[in-house]
C-alpha positions, 0 to 999 in steps of 0.5 A, a space after each residue: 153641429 156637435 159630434 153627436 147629433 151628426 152621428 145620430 143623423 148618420 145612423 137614421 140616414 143608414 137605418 132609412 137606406 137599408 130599410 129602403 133596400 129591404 123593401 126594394 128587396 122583397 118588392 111583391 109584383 101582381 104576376 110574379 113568382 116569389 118565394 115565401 115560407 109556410 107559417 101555418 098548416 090549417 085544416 087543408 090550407 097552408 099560410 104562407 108568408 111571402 114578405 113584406 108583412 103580406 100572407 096568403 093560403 094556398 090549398 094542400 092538394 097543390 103540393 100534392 099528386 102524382 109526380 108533385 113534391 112531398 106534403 109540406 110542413 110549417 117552416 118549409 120554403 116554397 114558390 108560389 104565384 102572386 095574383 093579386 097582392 090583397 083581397 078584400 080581407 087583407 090577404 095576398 091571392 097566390 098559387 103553387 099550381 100557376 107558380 110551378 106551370 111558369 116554372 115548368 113551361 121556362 123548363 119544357 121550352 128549353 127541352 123543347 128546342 134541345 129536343 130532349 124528352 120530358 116527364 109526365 103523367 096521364 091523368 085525365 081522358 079527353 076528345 081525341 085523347 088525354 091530358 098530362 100533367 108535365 110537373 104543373 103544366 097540362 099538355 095534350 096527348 092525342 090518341 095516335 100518340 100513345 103507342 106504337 099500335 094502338 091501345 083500347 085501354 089507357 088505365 094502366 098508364 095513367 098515374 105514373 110518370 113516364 117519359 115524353 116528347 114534345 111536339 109543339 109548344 104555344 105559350 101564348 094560347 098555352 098549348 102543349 102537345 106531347 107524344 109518348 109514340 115516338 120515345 117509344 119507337 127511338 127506343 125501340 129503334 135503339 133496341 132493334 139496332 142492339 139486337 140486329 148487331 148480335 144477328 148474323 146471316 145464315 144464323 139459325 135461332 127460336 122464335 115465336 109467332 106473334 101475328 099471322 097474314 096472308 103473305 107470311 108470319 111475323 115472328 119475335 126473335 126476343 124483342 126484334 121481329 123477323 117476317 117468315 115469308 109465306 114462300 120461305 115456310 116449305 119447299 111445297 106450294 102453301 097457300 095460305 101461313 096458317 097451313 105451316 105455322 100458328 100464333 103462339 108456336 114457338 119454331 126454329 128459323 133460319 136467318 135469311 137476310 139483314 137489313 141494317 139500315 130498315 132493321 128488316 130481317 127476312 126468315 125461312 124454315 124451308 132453308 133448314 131443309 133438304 132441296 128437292 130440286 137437288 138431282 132433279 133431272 135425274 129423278 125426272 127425265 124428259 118424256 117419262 110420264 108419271 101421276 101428280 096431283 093439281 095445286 093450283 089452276 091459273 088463266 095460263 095453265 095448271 100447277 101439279 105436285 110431283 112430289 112434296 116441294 116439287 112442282 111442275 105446270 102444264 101449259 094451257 098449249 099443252 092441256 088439249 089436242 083438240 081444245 085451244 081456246 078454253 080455260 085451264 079450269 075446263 079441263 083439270 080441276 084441283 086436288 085431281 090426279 092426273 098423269 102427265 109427261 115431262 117435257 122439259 127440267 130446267 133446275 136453274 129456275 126450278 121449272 119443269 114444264 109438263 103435258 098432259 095431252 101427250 099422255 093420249 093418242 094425237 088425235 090426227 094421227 089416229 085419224 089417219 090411221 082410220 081414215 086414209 087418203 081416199 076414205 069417205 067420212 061424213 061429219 057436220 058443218 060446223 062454220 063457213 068461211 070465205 075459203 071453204 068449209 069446216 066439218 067436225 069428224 070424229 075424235 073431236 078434230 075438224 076438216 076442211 074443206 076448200 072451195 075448190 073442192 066443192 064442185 067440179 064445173 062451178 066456182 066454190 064461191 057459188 056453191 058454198 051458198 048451198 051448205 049451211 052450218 048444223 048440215 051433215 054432209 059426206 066428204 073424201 079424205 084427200 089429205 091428212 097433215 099430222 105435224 100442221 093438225 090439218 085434214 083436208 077433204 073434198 066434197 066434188 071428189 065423191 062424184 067422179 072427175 068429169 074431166 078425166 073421163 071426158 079426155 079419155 079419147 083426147 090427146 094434144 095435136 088430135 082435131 076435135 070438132 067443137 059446137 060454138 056456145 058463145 061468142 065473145 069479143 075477146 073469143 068463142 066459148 065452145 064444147 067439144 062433141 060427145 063430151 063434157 069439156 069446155 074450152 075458149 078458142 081465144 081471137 088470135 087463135 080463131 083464124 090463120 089470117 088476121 083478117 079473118 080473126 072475127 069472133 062474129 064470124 061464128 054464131 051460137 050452135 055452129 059447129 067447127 073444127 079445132 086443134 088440140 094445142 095442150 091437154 093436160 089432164 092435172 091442171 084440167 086444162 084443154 086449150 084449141 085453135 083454128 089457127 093451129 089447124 089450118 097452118 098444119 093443113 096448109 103444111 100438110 098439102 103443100 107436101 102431098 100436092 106442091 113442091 118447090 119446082 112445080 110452078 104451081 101457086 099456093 091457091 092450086 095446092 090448097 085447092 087440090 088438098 080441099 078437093 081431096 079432103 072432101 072426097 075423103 069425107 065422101 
């Protein structure tokens, strides 16, 4: 082969591989982002060609919009997405809107796993939320994701391009879900935690109120907000924030404490004030009795305002001598002036405890000043109970009382049966206990004590003759004559000699004799013996009738002492 025909076949051979490479070069795969160049604008399409003698239309409005690039004019070099290379006029069917989603979502990943923010804009409104346009790819933004709190109206922020962060990515089911919330709040955190630096404790700084609740008032210090507690707001009792301060005012607050970690500041104005509690035992001392005015009432007892910021509580135990079972709200009511005296100041807790019944008369005293031991009164049954009776007296106070003291000869627990509640009964004053608020009465009392006039003639060892009112196993029940005492003879007492120890012996309405063993006149108590009185007859004739040398028996002596005695009676 001649020289030149092998160089003639050497440059179709290169001409054949670097056409084969162009092609490879601007190789068009359905699917695919490719790069091309605008040839034409016509009406509101541009023609690109994207190589390899293959053309497409792409509508203007792609290259358009909030956050998209500039208009685009013939020559300029853009992206679209091939999806199909030919139509049925010979025309390649591509995109600039799907060729810059493929390009953002390979963007919005790679943010979504270094977690970095994106930039998007709000252009439309849907169920649950809004959809935004992340440089071609449409995101989800639901509606608790807008803002820190919530917002009515979202026109404002639609249209202009703003930071985002991304929640959640799907690109299979090309899901995105965005949230605008949260790089709101790390920015705000950023903020917070730069002006929380430049505060200091014990600083006092303007600010304005912003939001009023029913614990305090949120105030802005200058793009950080601090809470006024409702107790940090005055030295005085104040019921509800609204009463101190109002949204919008601007006032000037002391800066209680700091947070660094939660960014919670706590405020006060009552700091920047003089402590009322400062000499306070000095301006109320115990006992004195002054006026105040009720603030608040509570199931334990009553607060009353001393003075503005100084407040004392009335104990529910010290409200009422009388009344001890009833609510604070039945004896004082709000806004009302009543005196009362100081019982105790502790300025370590700030407490001053007052009471309101000390500023009157106990009423048992002054009931025993009027009604003394002894006195009569006459009051109303107002309970009965298994130990006595409760009569209400006058001053409001009751007494008592005791079954004991209901009859002299019959036991309480029959008697009782006879008075019933709402009865008016009189009653003597045996007892009054001022420290224990105790009266005790007696209703047996007004009649006499049968007793102390019956024993009137009696003493111990005096022989009594009794009349038998019933004979029992264990004794005999038997009255003294010419009076009202009763006594029991019991068996060891009945006889000297054990045999004649028989209570059968004796028989109702038998009259006897008896020694008086004890008498005593406060127990009412009378105690006889049979026994007692032989013996000391017996003693008594062996004296008068027998003596050691005599020879005489037992039976001679007490014979002769027997004949004596009947002839004494003759």
């Amino acid at each position: 082969m001649s020289a030149g025909l092998q160089g003639a076949s050497s440059s179709r051979e290169d001409f054949a591989a670097l056409l084969e490479e162009s092609f490879r070069e601007h190789e068009i795969t359905e699917g695919s982002v490719v790069k091309g160049r605008v040839v034409a604008i016509e009406k509101d399409v541009a023609v690109i060609d994207i190589g390899a003698k293959t053309e497409g239309r792409v509508a203007l409005k792609e290259f358009t919009g909030p956050g998209r690039d500039q208009p685009i004019g013939v020559g300029d070099e853009v992206e679209v997405y091939v999806d199909r290379i030919e139509n049925a006029l010979g025309e390649a069917v591509i995109s600039r809107d799907k060729a810059r989603r493929e390009e953002s979502w390979v963007k919005l990943e790679k943010a979504f796993e270094n977690n970095e923010r994106v930039s998007g804009t709000i252009f439309n409104q849907v169920k649950g939320g809004y959809t935004v346009d992340l440089d071609g790819a449409v995101a989800f933004l639901p509606r608790s994701q807008v803002d820190i709190r919530p917002v009515r109206d979202v026109t404002p922020l639609m249209g202009t391009p703003q930071p985002f962060q991304i929640l959640k990515m799907d690109r299979r089911r090309g899901n995105i879900v965005v949230s605008r919330r949260t790089v709101l709040e790390e920015s705000r955190a950023e903020q917070r935690s730069e002006l929380v630096a430049n505060l200091e404790e014990g600083q006092v700084i303007d600010g304005v109120v912003k939001n009023i609740t029913e614990y305090g008032a949120f105030v802005d210090l200058g793009g950080i907000d601090g809470l006024l507690h409702v107790t940090d707001m005055a030295w005085r009792r104040v019921n509800h924030p609204s009463e101190v301060v109002n949204i919008g005012q601007t006032v000037k607050v002391k800066i209680i404490k700091i947070n660094h970690e939660t960014h919670r500041i706590s405020l006060g104005i009552k700091q920047l004030l003089a402590d009322p509690w400062e000499g306070i035992a000095a301006r109320y001392p115990v006992d004195a009795k002054l006026k105040g005015r009720v603030t608040n009432i509570t199931d334990y007892g009553a607060f009353v305002e001393l003075e503005p910021g100084i407040e004392g509580l009335i104990h529910v135990s010290e409200m009422s001598w009388t009344k001890k079972n009833v609510h604070p709200g039945k004896i004082v009511s709000t806004s009302q002036e009543v005196e009362v005296q100081i019982l105790e100041v502790d300025p370590v807790k700030r407490r001053i405890s007052l009471g309101l019944k000390q500023t009157l008369q106990n009423p048992w005293e002054a009931f025993s000043e009027k009604h003394p031991a002894g006195t009569e009164v006459e009051g109303e049954v107002k309970n009965k109970t298994e130990f006595g009776l409760f009569i209400g007296l006058e001053g409001d106070v009751d007494g008592m009382v005791h079954l004991s003291d209901l009859d002299w000869n019959r036991p309480g627990e029959q008697v009782i049966d006879e008075f019933k509640k709402g009865d008016v009964v009189r009653a003597q004053v045996l007892d009054v206990d001022v420290e224990k608020e105790r009266i005790s009465l007696g209703i047996k009392q007004l009649a006499g004590d049968p007793f102390a006039d019956a024993g009137d003639g009696i003493r111990k060892n005096q022989v009594v003759t009794c009349e038998v009112l019933e004979v029992k196993d264990s004794g005999i029940e038997v009255k003294i004559v010419d009076s009202d005492l009763q006594a029991f003879i019991r068996r060891a007492d009945l006889a000297r000699e054990r045999n004649d120890q028989r209570p059968e012996r004796f028989a109702a309405g038998e009259k006897l004799d008896a020694r008086v063993t004890q008498f005593d006149r406060k127990a009412r108590r009378v105690q006889l013996s049979i026994k007692a009185l032989e013996m000391a007859e017996e003693k008594e004739a062996i004296a008068q009738f027998g003596s050691a040398d005599s020879g005489a028996s037992l039976g001679d002596i007490l014979g002769a002492a027997l004949k004596a005695r009947q002839a004494d009676k003759k």
